[in-house]
Every structure is written in C-alpha cells, then in structure tokens.
C-alpha positions as CSV (number, residue, x, y, z in Angstrom):
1,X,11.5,48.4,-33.9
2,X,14.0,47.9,-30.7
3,X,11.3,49.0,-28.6
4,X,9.0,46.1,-30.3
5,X,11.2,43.5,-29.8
6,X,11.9,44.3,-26.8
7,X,8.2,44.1,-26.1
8,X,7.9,40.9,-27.8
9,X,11.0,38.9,-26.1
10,X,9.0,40.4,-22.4
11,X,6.5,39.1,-23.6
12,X,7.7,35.6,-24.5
13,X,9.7,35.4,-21.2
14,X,7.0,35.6,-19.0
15,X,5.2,33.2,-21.0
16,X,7.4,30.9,-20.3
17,X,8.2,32.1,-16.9
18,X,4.8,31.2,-16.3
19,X,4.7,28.1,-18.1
20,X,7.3,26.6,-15.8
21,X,5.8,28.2,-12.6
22,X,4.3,24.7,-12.1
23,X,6.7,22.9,-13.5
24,X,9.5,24.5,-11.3
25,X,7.0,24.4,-7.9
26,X,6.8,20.6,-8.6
27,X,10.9,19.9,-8.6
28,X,10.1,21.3,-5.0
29,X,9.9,18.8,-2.6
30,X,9.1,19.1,1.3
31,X,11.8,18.4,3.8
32,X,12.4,15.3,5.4
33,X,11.8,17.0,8.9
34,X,8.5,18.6,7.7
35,X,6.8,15.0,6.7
36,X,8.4,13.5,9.2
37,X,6.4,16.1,11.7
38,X,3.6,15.2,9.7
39,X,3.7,11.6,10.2
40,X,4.4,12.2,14.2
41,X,1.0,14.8,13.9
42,X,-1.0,12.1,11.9
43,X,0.2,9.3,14.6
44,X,1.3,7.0,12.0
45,X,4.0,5.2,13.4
46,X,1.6,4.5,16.3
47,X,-1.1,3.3,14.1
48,X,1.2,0.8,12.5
49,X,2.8,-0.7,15.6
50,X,-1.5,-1.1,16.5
51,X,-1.7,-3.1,13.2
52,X,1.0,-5.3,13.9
53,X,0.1,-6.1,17.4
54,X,-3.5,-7.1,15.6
55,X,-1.8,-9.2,13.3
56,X,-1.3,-12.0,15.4
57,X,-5.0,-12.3,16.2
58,X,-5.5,-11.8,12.4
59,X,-3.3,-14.4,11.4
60,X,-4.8,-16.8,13.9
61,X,-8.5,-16.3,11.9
62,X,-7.2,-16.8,8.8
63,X,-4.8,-19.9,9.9
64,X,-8.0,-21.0,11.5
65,X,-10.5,-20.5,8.3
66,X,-7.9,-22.6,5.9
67,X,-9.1,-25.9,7.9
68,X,-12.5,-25.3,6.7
69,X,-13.5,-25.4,10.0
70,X,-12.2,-29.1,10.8
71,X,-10.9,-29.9,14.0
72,X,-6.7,-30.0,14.2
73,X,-5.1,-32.4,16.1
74,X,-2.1,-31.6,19.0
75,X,0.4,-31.5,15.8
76,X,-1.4,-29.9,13.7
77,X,-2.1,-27.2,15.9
78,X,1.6,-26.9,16.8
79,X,2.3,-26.3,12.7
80,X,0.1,-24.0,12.4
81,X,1.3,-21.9,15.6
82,X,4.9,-22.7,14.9
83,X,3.9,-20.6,11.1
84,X,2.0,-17.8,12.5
85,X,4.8,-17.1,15.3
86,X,7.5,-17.3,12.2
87,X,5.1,-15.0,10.0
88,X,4.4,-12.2,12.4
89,X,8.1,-12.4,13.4
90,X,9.3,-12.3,9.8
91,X,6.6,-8.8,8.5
92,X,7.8,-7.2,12.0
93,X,11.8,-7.4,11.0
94,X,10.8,-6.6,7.5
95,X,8.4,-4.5,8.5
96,X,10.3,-2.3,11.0
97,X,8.7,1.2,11.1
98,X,12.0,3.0,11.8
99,X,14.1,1.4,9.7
100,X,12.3,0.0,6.7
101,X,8.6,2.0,6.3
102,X,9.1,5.3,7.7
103,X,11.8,6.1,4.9
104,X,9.4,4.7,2.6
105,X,6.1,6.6,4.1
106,X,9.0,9.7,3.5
107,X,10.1,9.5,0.1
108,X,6.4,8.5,-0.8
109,X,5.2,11.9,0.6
110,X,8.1,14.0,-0.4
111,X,7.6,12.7,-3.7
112,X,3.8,13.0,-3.6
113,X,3.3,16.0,-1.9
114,X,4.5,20.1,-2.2
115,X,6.0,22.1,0.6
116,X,2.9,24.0,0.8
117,X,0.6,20.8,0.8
118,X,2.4,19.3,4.0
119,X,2.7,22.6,5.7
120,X,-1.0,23.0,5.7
121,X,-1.5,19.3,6.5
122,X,0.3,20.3,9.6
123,X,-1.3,23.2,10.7
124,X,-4.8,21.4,10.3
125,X,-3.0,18.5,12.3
126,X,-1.9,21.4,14.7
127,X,-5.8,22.2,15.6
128,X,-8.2,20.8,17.9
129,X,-10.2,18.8,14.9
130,X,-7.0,17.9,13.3
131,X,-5.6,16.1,16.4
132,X,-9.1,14.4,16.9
133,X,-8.4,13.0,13.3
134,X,-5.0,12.1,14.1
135,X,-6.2,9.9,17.2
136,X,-8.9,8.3,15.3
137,X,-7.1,7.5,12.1
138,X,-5.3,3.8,13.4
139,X,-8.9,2.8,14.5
140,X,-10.5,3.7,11.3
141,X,-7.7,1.8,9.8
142,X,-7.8,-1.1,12.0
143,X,-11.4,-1.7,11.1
144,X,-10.8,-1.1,7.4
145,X,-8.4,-4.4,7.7
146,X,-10.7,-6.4,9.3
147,X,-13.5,-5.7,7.7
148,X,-11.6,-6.2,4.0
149,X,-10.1,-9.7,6.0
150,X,-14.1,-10.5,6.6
151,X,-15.0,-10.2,3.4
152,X,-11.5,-12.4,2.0
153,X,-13.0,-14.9,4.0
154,X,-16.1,-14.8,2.4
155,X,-14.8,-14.7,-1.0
156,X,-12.3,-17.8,-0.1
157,X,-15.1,-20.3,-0.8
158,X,-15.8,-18.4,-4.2
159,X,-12.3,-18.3,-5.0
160,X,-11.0,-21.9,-4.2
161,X,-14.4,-23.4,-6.0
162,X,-12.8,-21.5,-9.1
163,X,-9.1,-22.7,-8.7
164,X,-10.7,-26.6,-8.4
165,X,-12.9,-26.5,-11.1
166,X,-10.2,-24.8,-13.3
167,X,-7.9,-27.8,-12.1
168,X,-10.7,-29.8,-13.1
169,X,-10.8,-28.6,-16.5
170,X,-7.2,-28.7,-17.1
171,X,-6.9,-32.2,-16.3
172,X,-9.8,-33.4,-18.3
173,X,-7.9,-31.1,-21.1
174,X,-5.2,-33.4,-20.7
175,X,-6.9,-36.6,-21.1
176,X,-8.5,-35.5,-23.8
177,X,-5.5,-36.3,-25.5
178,X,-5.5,-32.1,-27.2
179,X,-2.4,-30.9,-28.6
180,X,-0.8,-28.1,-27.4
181,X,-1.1,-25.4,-29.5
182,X,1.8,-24.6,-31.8
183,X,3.9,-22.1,-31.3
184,X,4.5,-19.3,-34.0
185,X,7.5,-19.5,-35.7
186,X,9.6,-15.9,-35.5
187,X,8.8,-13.3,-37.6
188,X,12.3,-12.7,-39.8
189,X,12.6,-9.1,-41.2
C-alpha cells in the first residue's frame, strides 16, 4: 500500500513537474545584454537613425500632397517648413534611440522572446547569411515605409471624399430639423 502511494504521489509530481516545464521556461526571460547584442547583430539602432534621416524627405511629400498639388506662396511655404523642421525635431527628442526606444525594443523582446530564442537569433546573426540579413534589414524597412506612405497617398483622396460627404450628411441632418435621439434613462436594480 506504501509502496503504491508512493508510486502514485511520483507519479503525480512529475505530472505536474511537467505541466509547469513550460510554464516555468516562460517566467525565463533573456538578459538585457543578450537582446541588446541582438539588436547591435540585427543593426537596429542603425536602421532607425536611416529612418529618421528619411523622415525629413518624407515629411516634405506628404506636407507637399496636403496642398493638393496647388502652388504655395513665399509664406505659405515658410509655414509649412517652419512645421516639418518642428516635427522631425520633436519624433527625434521623443524618439531618441538610446534613451527612449532601445529600452522599449528591450523589454519588448525580453518579454516576447526566451533565452534560448535570442541565443539562436544570435548565432544565426553570428554567420555569414545572418549578417547579410542584418545589413539588408533598414533597406527592406525603408522601402516598406515608403511604399505603405505611397499607397496613404493614394488612399487620401478616398479618405477625405468620405470625411466631406460624411460632413455633408451631418449638416443636412441638422437642418432637417431631427431630434437627437433620447437617451435611456438608467437601469435601477
């Protein structure tokens, strides 16, 4: 009977020994150092300073578009510059990749990501195909913006034809001399 119970309690504790295996491996988290070394191996910093010093020229074609293609005049065009300068200024101080998104891009990946799963994204950024990756990854994601900012443009027309006949609509609602609708009264228990 001892000898059964015994059996049985083995039995139960590695059941739940190994019903917590994952549960235990995902309270695991990778070091700091290790996804920092990771972000260093995947050039990420790098490929977000690149982004910013696009962001200029990609606020300039979008400032540019909202005109609808209208000439400005010599004020006008010092607005809109004046803007731009203040914008790009503004996302690079709260922007800062050492002090504001690289302790994000961290805790992101330390909370995403095991030990083992950034350790063997460094080894494959450690090989000849992984650094090749590495140094192509902030021009795939510099044409990923523009092309997703080319097709925002194209969608603007859409979008603003939508907002204007909505505005449209609402005003006519309000002529139309419509009630708003009531509202219920509170439900009392």
């Amino acid at each position: 009977m001892i000898k059964t119970t015994l059996s049985v309690a083995t039995l139960v504790v590695l059941i739940l020994l190994t019903a917590l295996k994952p549960a235990l491996a995902a309270d695991s988290k990778p070091s700091e150092q290790s996804v920092r070394q990771l972000l260093e191996a995947m050039h990420t910093g790098e490929s977000i300073k690149q982004t910013f010093a696009h962001m200029d020229d990609m606020l300039r074609a979008s400032m540019n578009d909202v005109n609808r293609g209208r000439p400005l005049n010599a004020e006008q065009e010092k607005i809109r510059d004046e803007t731009r300068a203040k914008v790009v200024a503004l996302m690079k101080q709260q922007l800062d990749w050492s002090t504001t998104l690289e302790p994000i891009i961290v805790e992101s990946y330390r909370d995403t990501f095991t030990p083992q799963e950034v350790g063997a994204l460094l080894k494959f950024y450690d090989t000849p195909i992984g650094k090749s990756v590495a140094e192509k990854l902030p021009a795939a994601s510099q044409q990923m913006v523009q092309l997703m900012q080319q097709r925002i443009r194209e969608m603007m027309p859409k979008i603003q034809a939508l907002v204007r006949d909505s505005a449209a609509r609402i005003e006519a609602a309000a002529d139309s001399g419509a009630e708003p609708p009531q509202q219920a009264a509170p439900l009392s228990h």
